[in-house]
C-alpha positions as CSV (number, residue, x, y, z in Angstrom):
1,X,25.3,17.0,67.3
2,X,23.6,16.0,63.6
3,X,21.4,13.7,64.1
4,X,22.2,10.7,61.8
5,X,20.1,10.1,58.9
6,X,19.3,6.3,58.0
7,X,16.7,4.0,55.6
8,X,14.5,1.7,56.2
9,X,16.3,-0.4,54.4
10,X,20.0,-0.5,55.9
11,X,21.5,2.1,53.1
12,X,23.0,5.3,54.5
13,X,22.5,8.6,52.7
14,X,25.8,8.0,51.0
15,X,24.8,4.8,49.5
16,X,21.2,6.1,48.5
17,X,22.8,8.9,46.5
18,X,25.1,6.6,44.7
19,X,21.9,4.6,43.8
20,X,19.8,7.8,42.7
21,X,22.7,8.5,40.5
22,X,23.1,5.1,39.0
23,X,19.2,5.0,38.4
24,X,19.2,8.4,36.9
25,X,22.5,7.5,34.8
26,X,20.3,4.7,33.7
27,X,17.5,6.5,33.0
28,X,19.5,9.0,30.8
29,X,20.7,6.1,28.8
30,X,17.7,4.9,28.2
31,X,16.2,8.2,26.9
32,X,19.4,8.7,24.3
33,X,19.5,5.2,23.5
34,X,16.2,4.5,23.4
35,X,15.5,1.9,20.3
36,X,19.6,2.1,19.7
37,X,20.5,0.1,17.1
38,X,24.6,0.0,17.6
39,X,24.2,2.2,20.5
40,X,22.9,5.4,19.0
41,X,18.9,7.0,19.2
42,X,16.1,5.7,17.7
43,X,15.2,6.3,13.8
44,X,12.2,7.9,13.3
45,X,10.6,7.0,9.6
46,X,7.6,8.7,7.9
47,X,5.2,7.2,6.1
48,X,1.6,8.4,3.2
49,X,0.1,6.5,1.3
50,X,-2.9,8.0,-1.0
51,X,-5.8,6.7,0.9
52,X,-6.2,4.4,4.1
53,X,-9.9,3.6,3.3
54,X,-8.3,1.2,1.1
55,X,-7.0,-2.2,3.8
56,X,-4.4,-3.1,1.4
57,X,-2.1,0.4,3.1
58,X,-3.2,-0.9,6.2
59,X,-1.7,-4.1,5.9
60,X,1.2,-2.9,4.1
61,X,1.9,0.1,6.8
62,X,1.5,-3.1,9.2
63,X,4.0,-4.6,7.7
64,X,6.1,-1.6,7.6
65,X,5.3,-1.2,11.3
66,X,6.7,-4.5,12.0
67,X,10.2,-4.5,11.0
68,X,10.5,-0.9,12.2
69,X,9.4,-2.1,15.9
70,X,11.6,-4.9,16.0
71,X,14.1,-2.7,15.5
72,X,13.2,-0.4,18.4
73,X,12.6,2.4,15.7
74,X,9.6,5.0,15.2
75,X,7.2,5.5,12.4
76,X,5.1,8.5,12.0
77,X,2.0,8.6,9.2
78,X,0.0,10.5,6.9
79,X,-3.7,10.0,5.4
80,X,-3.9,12.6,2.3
81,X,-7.5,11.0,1.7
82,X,-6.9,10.8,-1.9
83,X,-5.8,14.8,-2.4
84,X,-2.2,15.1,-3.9
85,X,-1.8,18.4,-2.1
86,X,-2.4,18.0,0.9
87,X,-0.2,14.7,0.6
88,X,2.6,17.1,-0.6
89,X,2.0,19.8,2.8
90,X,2.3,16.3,5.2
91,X,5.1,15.5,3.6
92,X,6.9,18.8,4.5
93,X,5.4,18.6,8.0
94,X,7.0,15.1,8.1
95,X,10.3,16.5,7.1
96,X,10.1,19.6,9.6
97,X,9.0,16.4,12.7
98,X,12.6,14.9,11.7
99,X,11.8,11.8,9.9
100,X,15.0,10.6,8.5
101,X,13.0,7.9,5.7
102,X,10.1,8.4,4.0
103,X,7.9,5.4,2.8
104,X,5.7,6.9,0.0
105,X,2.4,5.6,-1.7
106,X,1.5,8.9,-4.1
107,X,-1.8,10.0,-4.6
108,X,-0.6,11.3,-8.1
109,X,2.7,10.1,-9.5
110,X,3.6,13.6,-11.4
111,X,2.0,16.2,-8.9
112,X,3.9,14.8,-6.5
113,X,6.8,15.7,-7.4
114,X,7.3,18.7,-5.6
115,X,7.6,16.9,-2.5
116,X,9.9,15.0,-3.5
117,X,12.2,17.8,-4.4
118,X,11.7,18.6,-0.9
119,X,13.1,15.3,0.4
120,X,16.0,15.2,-1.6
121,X,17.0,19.1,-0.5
122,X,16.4,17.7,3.1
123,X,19.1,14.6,2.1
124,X,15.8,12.4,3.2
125,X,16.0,9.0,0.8
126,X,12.4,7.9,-0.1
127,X,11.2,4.1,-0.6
128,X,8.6,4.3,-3.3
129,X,5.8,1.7,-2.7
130,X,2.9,-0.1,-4.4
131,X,2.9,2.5,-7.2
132,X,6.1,4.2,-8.9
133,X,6.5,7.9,-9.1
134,X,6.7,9.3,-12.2
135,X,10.5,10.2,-11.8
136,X,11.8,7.0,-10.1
137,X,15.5,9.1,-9.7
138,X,13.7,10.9,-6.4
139,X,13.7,7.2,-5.3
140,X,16.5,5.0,-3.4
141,X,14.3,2.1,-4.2
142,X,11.2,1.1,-6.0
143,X,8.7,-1.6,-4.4
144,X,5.9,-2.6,-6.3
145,X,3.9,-5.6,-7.4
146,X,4.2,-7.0,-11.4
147,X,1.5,-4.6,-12.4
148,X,1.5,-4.9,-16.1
149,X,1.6,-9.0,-15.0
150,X,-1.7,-8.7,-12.8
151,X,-3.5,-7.5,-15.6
152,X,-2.5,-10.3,-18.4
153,X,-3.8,-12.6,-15.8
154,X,-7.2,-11.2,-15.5
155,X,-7.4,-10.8,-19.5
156,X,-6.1,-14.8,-19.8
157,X,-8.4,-15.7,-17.2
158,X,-11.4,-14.3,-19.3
159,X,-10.2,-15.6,-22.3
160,X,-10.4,-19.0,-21.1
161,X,-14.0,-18.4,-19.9
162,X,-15.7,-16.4,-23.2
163,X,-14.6,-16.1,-26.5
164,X,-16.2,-12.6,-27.0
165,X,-17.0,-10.0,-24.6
166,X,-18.1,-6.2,-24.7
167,X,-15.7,-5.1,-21.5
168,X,-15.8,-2.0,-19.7
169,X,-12.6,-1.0,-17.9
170,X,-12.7,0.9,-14.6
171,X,-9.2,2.9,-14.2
172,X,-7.3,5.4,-12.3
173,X,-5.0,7.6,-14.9
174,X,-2.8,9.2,-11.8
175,X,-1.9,5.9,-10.5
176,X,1.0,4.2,-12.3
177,X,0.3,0.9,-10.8
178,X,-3.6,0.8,-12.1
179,X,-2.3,2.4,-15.3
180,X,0.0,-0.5,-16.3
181,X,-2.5,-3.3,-15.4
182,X,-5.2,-1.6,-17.7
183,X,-2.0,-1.8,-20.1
184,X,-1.6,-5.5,-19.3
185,X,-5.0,-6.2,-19.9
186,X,-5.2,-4.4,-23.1
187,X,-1.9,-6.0,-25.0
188,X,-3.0,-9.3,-24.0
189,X,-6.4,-9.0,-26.0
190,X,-4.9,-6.8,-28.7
191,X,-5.5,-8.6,-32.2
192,X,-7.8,-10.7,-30.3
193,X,-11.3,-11.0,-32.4
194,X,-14.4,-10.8,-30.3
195,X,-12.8,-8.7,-27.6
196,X,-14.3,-5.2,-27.6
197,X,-13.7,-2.4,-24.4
198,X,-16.8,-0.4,-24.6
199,X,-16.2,1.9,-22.0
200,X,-12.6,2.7,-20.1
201,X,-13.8,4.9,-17.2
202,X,-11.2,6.8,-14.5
203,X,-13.4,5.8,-11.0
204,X,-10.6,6.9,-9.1
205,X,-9.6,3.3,-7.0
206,X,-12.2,3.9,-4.9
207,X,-15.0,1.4,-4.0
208,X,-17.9,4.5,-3.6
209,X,-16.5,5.8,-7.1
210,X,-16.5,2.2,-8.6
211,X,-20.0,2.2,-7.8
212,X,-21.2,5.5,-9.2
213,X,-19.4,5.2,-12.3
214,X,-21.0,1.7,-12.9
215,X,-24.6,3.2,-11.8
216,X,-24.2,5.6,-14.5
217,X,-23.2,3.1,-17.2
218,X,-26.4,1.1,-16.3
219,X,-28.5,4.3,-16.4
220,X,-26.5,4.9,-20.1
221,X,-28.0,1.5,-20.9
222,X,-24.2,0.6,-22.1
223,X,-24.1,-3.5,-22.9
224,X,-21.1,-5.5,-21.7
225,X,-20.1,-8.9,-20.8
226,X,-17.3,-8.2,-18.5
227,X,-16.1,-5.4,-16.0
228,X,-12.1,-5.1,-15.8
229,X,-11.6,-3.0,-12.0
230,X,-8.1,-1.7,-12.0
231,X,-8.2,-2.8,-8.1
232,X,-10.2,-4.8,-6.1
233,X,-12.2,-1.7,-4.2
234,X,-13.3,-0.4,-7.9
235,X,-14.3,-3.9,-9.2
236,X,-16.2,-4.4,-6.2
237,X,-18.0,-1.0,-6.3
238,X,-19.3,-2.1,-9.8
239,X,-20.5,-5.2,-7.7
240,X,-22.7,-3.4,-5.6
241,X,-24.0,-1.0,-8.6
242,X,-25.0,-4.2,-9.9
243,X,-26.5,-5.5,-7.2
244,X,-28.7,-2.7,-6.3
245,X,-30.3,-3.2,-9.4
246,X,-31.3,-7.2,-9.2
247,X,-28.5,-7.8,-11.9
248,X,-26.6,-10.7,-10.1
249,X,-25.4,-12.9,-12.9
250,X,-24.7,-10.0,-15.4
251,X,-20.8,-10.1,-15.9
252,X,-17.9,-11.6,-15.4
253,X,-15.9,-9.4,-12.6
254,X,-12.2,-9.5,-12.0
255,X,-10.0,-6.9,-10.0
256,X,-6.5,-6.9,-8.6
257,X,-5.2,-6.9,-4.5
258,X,-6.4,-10.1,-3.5
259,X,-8.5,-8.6,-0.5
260,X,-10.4,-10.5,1.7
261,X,-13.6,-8.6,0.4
262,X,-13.0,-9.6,-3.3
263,X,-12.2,-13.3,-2.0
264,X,-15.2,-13.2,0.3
265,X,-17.7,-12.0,-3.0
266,X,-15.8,-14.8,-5.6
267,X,-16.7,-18.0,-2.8
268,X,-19.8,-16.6,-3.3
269,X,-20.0,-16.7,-7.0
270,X,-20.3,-12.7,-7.5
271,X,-16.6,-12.1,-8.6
272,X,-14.4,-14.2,-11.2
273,X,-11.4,-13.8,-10.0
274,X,-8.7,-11.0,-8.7
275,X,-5.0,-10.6,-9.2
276,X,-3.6,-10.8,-5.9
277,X,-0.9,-8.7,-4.6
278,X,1.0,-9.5,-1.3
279,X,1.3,-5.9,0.7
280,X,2.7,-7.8,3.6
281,X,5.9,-8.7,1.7
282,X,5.7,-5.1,-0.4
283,X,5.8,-3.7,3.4
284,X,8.6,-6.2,4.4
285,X,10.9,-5.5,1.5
286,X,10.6,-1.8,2.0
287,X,11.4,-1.7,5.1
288,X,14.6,-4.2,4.2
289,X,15.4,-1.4,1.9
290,X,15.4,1.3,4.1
291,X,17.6,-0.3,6.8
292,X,20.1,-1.2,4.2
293,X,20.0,2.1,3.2
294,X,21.0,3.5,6.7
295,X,23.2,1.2,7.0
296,X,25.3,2.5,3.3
297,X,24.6,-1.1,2.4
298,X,23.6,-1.6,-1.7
299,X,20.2,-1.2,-2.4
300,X,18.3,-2.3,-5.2
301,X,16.4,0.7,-7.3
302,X,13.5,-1.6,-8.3
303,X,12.0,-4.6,-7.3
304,X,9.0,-6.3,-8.5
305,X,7.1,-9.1,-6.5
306,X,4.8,-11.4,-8.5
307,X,1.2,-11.7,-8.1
308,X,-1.1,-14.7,-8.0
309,X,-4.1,-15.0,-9.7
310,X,-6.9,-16.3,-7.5
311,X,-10.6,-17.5,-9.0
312,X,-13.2,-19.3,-8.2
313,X,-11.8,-22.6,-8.8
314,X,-9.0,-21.9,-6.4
315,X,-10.5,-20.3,-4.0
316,X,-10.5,-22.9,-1.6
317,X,-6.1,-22.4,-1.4
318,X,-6.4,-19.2,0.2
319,X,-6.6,-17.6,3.5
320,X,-9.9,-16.1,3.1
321,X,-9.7,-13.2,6.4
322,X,-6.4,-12.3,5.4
323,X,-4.2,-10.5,3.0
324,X,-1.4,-12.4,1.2
């Protein structure tokens, strides 16, 4: 005679096998469906932007991050470190990982081009952010702040202050986005009389750059009045050039981002004033963009999100630990 087999709990061997294979159904389920949006897997999104030594991508991959977990889906990233080619080789390894979106923030927006011929071979739509691509047809959709806008507000602001000034511009040439601010800048003091650029210097959007580029100037002995950074991290690196050498009250200082550093440095009466962009709502709309995409919704090529100019007189409006 088989001797009967029983649980602790009152449920025969029939019942605990029905309940294994419920649990494992479930279990099943949840592995296929995992993050399901309308029942099927999980999207899995890739995203590079050119360096993540500069907060602003932090905040805006945050903000990325955000919408992406709400929506039970994955994101994978990339930190190039400022070097278009190895930007391009993650971008490939992304595509071979299965992302099915890529957010991109080039480190150069010609030489990156080849990756993007990769994405659109591998039917793999890319959301361009913070800074265009040359060649905005490898795009689905553009997201970027009103460069050209960020820097007539930094030249306006100046104009109010001084009616002549030797200016030295601190740029980036492979970055579209620093590019057209310079440009900004520029066309609003064109036919201007006592506004003179004395130097317009690439420092690569980077704070250490910013601050050996400046360094050098002051070792040239070049005179100015006023330093234009094409970002906040450059403007702030010609900050600290200057403040190594006892020169506090030298310039007037502007940049653009709006980072907590630059806002920190203008309550204390080191920086005029900075253009500030909002990567929380740059992250927001991309990821918008990329759902509706999925979804074979419409979405919109290009959209630009004003800045707000913040100085010293403002200040005080301001979330001073945070990004807009």
């Amino acid at each position: 005679m088989k001797k009967k087999i029983s649980w602790k709990n009152g449920i025969g061997i029939s019942g605990a096998l029905i309940l294994f294979l419920i649990l494992g159904l479930v279990s099943v389920a949840g592995e296929d469906g995992s993050g399901s949006r309308g029942g099927g897997r999980f999207h899995l999104m890739g995203a590079t932007y050119m360096s993540r030594s500069n907060p602003f991508f932090d905040v805006l991959h945050e903000s990325i991050q955000e919408v992406l977990e709400g929506n039970g889906d994955r994101m994978i990233s990339r930190d190039p470190a400022q070097d278009q080619e190895k930007q391009n080789e993650q971008i490939l390894d992304m595509i071979e990982e299965g992302i099915e979106v890529l957010f991109l923030n080039p480190v150069d927006w010609e030489a990156v081009e080849p990756a993007l011929v990769a994405c659109r071979e591998a039917g793999i739509p890319v959301i361009n952010v913070d800074t265009r691509i040359k060649d905005t047809s490898y795009a689905v959709s553009v997201i970027e702040s009103d460069n050209y806008k960020a820097g007539q507000q930094c030249a306006e602001d100046m104009m109010t202050r001084i009616k002549r000034a030797r200016i030295i511009i601190l740029e980036y040439p492979g970055q579209a986005s620093v590019c057209d601010r310079v440009e900004g800048f520029l066309d609003t003091i064109a036919g201007q009389e006592g506004y003179q650029v004395v130097r317009q210097v690439s420092a690569s959007g980077e704070m250490e750059v910013g601050a050996e580029v400046m360094a050098e100037l002051l070792e040239e002995g070049v005179e100015f009045d006023v330093i234009f950074g094409g970002n906040d991290p450059m403007a702030l690196g010609a900050l600290s050039a200057l403040q190594q050498r006892g020169r506090y009250d030298t310039a007037l200082i502007y940049g653009v981002d709006g980072s907590p550093d630059s806002k920190a440095m203008m309550k204390l009466g080191y920086v005029t004033g900075t253009s500030a962009q909002s990567p929380k709502e740059i992250g927001k709309v991309a990821a918008q963009m990329a759902y509706r995409y999925l979804d074979g919704e419409p979405v919109e090529e290009y959209v630009r999100i004003e800045p707000v100019m913040i100085t010293q007189e403002n200040i005080d409006e301001f979330e001073m630990n945070s990004w807009q």
